[in-house]
N, CA and C atoms of all chains as a GROMACS GRO file, in nm:
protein
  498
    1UNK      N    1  -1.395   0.811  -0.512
    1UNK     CA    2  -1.461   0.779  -0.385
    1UNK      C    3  -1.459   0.906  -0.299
    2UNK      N    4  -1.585   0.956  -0.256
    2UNK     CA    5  -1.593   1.086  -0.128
    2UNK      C    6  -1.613   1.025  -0.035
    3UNK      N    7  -1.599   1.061   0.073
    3UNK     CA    8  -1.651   1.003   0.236
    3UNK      C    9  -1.692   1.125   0.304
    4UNK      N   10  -1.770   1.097   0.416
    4UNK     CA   11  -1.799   1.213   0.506
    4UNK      C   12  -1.822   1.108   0.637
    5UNK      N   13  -1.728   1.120   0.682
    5UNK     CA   14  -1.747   0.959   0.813
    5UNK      C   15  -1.724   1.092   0.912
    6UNK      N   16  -1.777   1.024   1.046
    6UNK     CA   17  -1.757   1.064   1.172
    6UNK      C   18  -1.587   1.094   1.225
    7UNK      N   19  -1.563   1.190   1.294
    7UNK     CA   20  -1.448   1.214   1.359
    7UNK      C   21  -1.325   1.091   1.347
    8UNK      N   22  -1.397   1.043   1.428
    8UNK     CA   23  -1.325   0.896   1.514
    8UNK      C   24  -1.265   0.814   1.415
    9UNK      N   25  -1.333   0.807   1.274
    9UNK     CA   26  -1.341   0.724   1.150
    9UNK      C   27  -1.248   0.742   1.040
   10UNK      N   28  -1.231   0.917   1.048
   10UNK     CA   29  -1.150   0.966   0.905
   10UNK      C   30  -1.050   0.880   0.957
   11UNK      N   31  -0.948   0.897   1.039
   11UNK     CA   32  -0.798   0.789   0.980
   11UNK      C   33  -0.827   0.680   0.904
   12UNK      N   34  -0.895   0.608   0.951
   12UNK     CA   35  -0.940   0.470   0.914
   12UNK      C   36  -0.965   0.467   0.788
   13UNK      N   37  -1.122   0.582   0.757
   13UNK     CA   38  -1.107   0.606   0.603
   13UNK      C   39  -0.991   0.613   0.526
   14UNK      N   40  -0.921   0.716   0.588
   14UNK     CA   41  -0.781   0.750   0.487
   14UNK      C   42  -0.716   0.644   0.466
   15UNK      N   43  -0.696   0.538   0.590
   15UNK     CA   44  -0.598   0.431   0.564
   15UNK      C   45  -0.682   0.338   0.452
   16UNK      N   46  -0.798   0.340   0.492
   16UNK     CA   47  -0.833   0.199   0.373
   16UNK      C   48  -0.826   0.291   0.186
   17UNK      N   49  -0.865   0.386   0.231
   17UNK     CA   50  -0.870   0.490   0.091
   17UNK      C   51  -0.715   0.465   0.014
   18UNK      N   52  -0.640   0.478   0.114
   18UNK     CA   53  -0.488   0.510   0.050
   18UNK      C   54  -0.412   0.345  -0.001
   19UNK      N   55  -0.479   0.297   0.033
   19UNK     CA   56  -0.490   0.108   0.013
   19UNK      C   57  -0.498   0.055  -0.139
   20UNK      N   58  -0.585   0.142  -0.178
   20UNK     CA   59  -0.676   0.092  -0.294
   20UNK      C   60  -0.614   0.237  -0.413
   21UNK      N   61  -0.648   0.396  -0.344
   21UNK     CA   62  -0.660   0.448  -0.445
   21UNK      C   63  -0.533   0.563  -0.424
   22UNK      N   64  -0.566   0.659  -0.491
   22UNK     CA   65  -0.464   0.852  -0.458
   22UNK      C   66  -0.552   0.895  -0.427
   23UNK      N   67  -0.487   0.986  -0.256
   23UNK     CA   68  -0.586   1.092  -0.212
   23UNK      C   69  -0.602   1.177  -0.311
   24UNK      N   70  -0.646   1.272  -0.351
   24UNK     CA   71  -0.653   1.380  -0.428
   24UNK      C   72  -0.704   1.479  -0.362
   25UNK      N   73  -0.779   1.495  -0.260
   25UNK     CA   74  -0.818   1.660  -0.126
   25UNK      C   75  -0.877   1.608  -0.054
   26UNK      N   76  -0.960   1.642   0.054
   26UNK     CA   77  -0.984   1.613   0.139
   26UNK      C   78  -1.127   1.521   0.131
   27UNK      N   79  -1.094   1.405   0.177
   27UNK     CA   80  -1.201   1.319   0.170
   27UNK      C   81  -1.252   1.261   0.019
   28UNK      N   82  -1.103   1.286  -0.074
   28UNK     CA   83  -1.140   1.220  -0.209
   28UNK      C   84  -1.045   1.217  -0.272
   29UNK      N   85  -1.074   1.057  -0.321
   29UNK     CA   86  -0.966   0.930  -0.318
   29UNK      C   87  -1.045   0.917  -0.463
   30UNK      N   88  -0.906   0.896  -0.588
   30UNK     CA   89  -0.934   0.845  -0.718
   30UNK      C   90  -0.847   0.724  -0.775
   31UNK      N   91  -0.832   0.596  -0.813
   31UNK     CA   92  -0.767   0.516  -0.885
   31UNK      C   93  -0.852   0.498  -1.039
   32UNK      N   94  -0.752   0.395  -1.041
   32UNK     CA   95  -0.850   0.208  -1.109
   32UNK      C   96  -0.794   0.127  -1.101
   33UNK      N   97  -0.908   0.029  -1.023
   33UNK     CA   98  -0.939  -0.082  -0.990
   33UNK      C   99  -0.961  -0.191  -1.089
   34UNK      N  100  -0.886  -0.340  -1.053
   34UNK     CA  101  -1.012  -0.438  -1.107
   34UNK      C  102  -1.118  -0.455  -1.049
   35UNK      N  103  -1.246  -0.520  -1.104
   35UNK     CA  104  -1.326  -0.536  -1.026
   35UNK      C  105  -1.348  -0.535  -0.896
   36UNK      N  106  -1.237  -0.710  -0.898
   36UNK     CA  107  -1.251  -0.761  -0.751
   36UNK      C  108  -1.204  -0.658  -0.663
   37UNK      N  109  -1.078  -0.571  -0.669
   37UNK     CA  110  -1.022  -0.480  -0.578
   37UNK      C  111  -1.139  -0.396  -0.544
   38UNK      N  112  -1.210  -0.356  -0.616
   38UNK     CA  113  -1.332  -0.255  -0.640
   38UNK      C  114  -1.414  -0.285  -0.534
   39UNK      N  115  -1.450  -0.423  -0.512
   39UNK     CA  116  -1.537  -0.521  -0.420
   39UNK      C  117  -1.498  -0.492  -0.258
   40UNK      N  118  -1.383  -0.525  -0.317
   40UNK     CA  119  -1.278  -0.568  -0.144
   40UNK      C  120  -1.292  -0.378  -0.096
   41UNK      N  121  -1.239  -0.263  -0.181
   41UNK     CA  122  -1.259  -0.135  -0.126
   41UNK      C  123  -1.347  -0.126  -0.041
   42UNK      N  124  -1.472  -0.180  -0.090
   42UNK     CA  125  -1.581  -0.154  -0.066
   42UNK      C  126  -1.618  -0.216   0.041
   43UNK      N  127  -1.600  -0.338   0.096
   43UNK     CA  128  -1.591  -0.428   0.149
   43UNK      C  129  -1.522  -0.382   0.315
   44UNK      N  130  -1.418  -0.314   0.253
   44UNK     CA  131  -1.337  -0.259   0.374
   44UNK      C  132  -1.378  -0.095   0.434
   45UNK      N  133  -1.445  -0.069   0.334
   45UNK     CA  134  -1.523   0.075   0.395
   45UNK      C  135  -1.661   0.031   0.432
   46UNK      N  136  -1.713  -0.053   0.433
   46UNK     CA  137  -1.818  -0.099   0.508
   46UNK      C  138  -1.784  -0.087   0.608
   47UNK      N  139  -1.689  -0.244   0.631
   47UNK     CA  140  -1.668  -0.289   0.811
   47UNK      C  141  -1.649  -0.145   0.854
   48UNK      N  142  -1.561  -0.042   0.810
   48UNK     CA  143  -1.519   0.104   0.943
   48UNK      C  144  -1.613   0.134   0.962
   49UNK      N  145  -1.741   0.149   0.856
   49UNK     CA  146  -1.850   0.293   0.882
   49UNK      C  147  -1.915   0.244   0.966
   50UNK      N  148  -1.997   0.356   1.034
   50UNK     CA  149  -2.127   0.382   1.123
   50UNK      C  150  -2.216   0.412   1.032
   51UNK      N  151  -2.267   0.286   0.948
   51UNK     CA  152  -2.423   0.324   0.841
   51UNK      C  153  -2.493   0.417   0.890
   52UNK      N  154  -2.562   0.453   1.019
   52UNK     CA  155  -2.650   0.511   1.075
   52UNK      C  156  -2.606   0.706   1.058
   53UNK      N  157  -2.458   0.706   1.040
   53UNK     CA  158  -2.426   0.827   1.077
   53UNK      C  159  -2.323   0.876   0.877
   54UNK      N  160  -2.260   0.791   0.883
   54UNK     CA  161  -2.146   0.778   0.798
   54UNK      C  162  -2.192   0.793   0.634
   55UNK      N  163  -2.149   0.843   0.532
   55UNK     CA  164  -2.136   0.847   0.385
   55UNK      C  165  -2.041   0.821   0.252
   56UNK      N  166  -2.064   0.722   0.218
   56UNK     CA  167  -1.932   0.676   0.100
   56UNK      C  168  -2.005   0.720  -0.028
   57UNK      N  169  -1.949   0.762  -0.136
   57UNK     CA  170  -2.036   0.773  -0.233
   57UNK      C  171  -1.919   0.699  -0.352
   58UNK      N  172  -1.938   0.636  -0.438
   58UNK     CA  173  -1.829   0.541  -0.522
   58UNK      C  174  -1.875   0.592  -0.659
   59UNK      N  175  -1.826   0.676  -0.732
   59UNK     CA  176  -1.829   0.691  -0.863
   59UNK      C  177  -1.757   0.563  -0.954
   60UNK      N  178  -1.808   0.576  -1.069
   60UNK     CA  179  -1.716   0.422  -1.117
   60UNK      C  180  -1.753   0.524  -1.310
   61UNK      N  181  -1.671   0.482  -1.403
   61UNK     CA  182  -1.655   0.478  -1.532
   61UNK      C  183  -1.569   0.394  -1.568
   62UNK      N  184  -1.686   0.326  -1.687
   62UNK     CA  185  -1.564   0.225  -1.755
   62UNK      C  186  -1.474   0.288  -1.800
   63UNK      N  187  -1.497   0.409  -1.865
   63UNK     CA  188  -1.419   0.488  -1.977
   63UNK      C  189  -1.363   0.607  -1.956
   64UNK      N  190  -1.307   0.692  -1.963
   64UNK     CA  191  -1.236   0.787  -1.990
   64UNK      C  192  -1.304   0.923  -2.064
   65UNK      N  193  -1.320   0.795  -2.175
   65UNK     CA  194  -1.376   0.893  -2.332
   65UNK      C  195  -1.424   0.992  -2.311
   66UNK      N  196  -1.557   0.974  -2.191
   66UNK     CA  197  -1.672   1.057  -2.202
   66UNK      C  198  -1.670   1.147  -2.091
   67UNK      N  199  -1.566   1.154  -1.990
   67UNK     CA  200  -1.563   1.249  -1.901
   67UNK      C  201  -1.446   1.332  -1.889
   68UNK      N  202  -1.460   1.450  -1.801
   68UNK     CA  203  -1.324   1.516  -1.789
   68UNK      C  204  -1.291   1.529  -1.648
   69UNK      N  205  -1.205   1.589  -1.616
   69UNK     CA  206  -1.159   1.659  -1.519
   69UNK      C  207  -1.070   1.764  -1.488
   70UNK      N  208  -1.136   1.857  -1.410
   70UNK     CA  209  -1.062   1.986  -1.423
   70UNK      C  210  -1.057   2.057  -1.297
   71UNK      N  211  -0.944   2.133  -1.252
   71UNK     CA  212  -0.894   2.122  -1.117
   71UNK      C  213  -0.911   2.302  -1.162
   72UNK      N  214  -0.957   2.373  -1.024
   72UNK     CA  215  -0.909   2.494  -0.972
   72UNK      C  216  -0.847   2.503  -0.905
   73UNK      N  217  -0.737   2.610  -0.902
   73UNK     CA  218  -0.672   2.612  -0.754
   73UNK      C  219  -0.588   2.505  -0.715
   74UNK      N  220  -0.547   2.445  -0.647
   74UNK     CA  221  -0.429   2.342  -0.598
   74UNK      C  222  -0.475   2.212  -0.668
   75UNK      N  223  -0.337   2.154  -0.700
   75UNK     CA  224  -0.434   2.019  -0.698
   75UNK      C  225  -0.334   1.962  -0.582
   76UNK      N  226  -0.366   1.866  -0.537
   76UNK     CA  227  -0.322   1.845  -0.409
   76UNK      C  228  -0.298   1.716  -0.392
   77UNK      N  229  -0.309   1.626  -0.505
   77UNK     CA  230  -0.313   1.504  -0.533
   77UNK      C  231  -0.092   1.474  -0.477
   78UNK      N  232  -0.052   1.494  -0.396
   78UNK     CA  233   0.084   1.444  -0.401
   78UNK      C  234   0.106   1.290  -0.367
   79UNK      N  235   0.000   1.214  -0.323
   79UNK     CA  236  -0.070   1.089  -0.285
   79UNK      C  237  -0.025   1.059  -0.149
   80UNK      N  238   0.024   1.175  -0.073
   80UNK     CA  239   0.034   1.182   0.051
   80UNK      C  240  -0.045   1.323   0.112
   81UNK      N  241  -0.150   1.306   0.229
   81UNK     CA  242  -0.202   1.434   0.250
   81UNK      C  243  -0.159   1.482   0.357
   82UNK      N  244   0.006   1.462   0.374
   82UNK     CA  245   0.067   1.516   0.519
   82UNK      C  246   0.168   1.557   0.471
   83UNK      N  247   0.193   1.580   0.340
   83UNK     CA  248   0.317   1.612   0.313
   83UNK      C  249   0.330   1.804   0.292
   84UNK      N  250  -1.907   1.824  -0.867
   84UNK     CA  251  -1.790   1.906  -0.783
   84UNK      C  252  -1.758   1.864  -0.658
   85UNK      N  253  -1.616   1.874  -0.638
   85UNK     CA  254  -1.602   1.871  -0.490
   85UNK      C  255  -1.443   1.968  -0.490
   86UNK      N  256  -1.502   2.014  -0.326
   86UNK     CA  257  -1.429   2.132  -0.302
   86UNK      C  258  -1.357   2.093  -0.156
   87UNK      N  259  -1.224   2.205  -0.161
   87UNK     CA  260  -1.136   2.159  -0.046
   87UNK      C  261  -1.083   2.269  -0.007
   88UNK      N  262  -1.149   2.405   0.037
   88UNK     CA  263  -1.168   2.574   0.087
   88UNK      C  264  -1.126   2.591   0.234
   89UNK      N  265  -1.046   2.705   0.232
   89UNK     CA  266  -1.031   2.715   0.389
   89UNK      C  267  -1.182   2.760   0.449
   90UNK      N  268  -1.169   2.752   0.575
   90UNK     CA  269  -1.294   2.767   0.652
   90UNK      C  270  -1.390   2.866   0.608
   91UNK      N  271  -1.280   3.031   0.611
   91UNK     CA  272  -1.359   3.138   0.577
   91UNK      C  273  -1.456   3.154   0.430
   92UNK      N  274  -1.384   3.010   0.340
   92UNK     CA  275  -1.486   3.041   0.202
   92UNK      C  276  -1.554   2.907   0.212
   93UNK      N  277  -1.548   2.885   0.310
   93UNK     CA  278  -1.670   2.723   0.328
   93UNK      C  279  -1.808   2.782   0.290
   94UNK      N  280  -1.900   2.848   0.366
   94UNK     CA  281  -2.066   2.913   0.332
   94UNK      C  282  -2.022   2.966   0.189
   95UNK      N  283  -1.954   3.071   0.130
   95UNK     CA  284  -1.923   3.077   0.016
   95UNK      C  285  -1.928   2.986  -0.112
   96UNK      N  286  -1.830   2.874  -0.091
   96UNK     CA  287  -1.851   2.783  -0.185
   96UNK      C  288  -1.981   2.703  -0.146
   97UNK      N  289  -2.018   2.700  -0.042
   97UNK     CA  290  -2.193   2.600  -0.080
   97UNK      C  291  -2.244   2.702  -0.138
   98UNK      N  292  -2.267   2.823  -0.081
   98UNK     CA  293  -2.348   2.905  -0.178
   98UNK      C  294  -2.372   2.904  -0.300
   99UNK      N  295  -2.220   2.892  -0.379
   99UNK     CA  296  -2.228   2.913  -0.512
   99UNK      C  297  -2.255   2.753  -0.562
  100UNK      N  298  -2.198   2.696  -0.499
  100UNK     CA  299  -2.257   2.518  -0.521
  100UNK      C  300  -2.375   2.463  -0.558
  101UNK      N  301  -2.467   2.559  -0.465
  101UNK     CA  302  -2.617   2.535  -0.438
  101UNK      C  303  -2.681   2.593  -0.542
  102UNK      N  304  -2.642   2.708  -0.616
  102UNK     CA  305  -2.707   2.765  -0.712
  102UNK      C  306  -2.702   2.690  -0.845
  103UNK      N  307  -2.623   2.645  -0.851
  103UNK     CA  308  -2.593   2.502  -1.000
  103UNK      C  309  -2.631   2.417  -0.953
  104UNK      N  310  -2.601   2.304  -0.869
  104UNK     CA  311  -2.613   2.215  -0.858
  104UNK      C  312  -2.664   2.151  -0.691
  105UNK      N  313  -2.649   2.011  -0.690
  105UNK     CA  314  -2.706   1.949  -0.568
  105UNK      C  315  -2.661   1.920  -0.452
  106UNK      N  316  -2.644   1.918  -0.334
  106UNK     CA  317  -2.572   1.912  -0.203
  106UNK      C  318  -2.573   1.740  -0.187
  107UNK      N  319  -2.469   1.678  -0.230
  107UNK     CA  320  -2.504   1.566  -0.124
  107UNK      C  321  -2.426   1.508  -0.079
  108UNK      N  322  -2.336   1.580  -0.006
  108UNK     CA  323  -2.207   1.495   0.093
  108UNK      C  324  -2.107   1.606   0.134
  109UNK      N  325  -2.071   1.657   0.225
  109UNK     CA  326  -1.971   1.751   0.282
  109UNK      C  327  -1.877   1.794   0.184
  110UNK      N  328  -1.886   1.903   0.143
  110UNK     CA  329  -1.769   1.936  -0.027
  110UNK      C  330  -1.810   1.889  -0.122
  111UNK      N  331  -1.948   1.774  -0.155
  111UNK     CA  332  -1.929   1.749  -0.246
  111UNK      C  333  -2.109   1.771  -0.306
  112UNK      N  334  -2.094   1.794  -0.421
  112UNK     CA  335  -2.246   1.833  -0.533
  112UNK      C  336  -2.256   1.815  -0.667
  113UNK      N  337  -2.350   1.747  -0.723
  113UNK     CA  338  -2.359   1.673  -0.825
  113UNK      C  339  -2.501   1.738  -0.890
  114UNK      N  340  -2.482   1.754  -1.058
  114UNK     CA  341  -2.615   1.820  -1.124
  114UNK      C  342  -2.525   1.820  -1.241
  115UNK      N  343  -2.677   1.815  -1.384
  115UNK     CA  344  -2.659   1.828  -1.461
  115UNK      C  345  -2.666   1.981  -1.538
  116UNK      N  346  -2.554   2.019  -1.627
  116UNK     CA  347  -2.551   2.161  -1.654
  116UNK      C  348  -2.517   2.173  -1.812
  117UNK      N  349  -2.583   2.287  -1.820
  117UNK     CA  350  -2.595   2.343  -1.971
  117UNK      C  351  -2.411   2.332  -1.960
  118UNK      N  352  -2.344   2.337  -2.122
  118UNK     CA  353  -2.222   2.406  -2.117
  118UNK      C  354  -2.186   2.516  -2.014
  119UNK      N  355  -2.278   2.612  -2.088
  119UNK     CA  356  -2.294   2.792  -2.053
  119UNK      C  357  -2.266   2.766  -1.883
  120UNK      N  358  -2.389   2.701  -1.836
  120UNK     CA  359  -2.365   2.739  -1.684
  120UNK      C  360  -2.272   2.651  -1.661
  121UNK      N  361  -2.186   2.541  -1.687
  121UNK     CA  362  -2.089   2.440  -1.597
  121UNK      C  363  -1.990   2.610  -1.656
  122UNK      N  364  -1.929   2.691  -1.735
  122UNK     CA  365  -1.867   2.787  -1.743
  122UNK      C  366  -1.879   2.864  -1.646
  123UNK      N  367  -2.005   2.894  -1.643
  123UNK     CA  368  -2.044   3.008  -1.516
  123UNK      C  369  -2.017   2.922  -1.385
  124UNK      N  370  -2.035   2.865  -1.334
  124UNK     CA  371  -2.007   2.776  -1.204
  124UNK      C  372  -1.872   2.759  -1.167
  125UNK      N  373  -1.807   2.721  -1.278
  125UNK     CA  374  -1.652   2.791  -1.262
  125UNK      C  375  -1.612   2.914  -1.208
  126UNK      N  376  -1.640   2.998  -1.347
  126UNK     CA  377  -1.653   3.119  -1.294
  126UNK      C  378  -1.639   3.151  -1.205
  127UNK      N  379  -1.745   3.162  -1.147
  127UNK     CA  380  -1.812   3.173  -0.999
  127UNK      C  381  -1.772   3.093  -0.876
  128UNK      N  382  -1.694   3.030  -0.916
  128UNK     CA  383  -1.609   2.958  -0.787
  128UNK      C  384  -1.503   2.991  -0.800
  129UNK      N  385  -1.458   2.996  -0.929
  129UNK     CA  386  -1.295   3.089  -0.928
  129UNK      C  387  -1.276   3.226  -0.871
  130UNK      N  388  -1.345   3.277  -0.894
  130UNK     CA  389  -1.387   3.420  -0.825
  130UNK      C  390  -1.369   3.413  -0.683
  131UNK      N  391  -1.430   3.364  -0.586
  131UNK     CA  392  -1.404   3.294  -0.476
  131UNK      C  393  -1.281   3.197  -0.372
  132UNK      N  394  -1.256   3.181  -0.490
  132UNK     CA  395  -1.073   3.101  -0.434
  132UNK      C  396  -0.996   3.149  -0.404
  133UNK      N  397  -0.957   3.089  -0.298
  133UNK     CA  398  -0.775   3.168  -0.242
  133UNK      C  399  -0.701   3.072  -0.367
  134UNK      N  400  -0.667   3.121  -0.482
  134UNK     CA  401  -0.575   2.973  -0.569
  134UNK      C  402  -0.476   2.931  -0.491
  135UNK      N  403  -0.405   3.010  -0.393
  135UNK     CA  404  -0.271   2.953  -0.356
  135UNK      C  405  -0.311   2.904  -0.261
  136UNK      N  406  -0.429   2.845  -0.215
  136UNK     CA  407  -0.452   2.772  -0.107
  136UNK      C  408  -0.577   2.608  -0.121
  137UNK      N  409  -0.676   2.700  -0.201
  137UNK     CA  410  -0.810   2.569  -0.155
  137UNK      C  411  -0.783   2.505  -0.355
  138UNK      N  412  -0.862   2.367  -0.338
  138UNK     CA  413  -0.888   2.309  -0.447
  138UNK      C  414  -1.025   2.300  -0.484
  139UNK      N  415  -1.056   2.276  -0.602
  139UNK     CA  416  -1.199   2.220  -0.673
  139UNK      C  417  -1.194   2.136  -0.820
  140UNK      N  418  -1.223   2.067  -0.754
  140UNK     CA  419  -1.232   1.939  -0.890
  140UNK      C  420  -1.360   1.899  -0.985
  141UNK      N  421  -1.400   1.956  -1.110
  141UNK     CA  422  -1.469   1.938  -1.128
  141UNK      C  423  -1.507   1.759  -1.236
  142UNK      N  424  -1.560   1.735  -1.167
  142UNK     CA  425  -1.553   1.567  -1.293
  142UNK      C  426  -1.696   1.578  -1.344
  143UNK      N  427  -1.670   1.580  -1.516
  143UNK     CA  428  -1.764   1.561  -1.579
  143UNK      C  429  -1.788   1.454  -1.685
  144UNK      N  430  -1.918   1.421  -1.686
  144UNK     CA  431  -1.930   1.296  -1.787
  144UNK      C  432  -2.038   1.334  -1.859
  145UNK      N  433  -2.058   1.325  -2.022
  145UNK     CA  434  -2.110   1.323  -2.114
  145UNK      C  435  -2.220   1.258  -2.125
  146UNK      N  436  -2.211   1.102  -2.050
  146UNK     CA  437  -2.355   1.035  -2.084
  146UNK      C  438  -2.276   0.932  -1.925
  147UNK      N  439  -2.449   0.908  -1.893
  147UNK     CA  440  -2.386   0.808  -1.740
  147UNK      C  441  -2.388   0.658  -1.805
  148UNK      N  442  -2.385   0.640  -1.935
  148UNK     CA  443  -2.427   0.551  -1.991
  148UNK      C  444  -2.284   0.455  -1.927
  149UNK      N  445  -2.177   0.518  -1.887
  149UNK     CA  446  -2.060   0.397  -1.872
  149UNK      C  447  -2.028   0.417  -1.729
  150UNK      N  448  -2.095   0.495  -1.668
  150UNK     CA  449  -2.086   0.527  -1.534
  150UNK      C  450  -2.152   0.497  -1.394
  151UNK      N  451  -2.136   0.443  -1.328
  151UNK     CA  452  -2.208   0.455  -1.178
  151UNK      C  453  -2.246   0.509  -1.068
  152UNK      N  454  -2.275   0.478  -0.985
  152UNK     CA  455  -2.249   0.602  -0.861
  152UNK      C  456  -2.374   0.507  -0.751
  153UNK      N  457  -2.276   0.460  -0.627
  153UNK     CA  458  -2.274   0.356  -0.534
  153UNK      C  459  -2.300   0.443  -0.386
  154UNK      N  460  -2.374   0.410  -0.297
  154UNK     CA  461  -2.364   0.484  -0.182
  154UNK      C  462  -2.366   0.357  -0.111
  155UNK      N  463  -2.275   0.372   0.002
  155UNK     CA  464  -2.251   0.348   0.118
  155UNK      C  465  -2.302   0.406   0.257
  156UNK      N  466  -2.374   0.392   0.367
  156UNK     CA  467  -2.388   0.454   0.454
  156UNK      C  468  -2.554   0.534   0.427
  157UNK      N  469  -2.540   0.668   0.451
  157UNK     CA  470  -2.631   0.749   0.441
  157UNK      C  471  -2.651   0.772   0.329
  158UNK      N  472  -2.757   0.815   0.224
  158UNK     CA  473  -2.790   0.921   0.155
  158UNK      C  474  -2.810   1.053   0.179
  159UNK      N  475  -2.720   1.153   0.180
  159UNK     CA  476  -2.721   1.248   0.255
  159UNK      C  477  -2.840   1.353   0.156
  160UNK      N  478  -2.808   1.333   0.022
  160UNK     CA  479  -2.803   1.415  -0.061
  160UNK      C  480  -3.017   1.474  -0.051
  161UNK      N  481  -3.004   1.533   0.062
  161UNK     CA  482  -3.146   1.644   0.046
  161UNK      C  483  -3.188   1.752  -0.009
  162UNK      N  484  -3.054   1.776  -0.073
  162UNK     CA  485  -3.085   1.921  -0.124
  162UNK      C  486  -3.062   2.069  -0.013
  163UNK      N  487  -3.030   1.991   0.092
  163UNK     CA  488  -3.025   2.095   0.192
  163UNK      C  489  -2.939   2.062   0.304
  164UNK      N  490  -2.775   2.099   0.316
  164UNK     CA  491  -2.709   2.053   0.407
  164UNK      C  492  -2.756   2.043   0.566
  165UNK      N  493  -2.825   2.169   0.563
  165UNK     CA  494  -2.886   2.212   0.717
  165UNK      C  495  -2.971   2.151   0.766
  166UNK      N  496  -3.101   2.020   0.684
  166UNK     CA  497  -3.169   1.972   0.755
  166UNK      C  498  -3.158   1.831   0.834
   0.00000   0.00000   0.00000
């Protein structure tokens, strides 16, 4: 999950983000979910945003298999971003 | 990709962002790439990094065949942060 919300909003983001998933840098949050949790995330980053102004973008894979991931530089994932 | 740069390599990393791939959310850009260039795009952002400071995550997937990708809010993604 990325976000790009308004000022006023990031805590809020962070709090519902840190609910569901691990921060991993700034403004991006990775788990897995069941479905329904998947729903309710979503559900709860609605109600914060300002549609008019605000951006969630939700990547989803069933699988593993077919993707990677690969970090430069820090990874920053400590699942706290104040530490 | 998504990136997490101190200020001074912020225009930097869109720069090199923009030349591979697509702008669509604050740090973050999405495109499909030969091997060769997802190498070079590295590259080219590693080159650029403070390592002991900023992150970049690159997530890649093979086929979107098991994958999604959900927006919330805006569609930011114009191709052009500035307009």
């Amino acid at each position: 999950m990325v976000y790009d919300v308004g000022e006023k909003r990031v805590n809020k983001a962070l709090k519902v983000g840190r609910r569901y998933l691990s921060w991993v840098q700034n403004s991006v949050f990775e788990g897995e979910l069941s479905p329904a949790l998947y729903q309710q995330l979503k559900a709860d980053m609605g109600h914060l945003l300002d549609k008019t102004h605000d951006s969630v973008i939700f990547y989803t894979w069933r699988t593993e298999r077919y993707s990677t991931r690969e970090i430069l530089g820090q990874e920053r994932g400590t699942g706290d971003p104040f530490l």
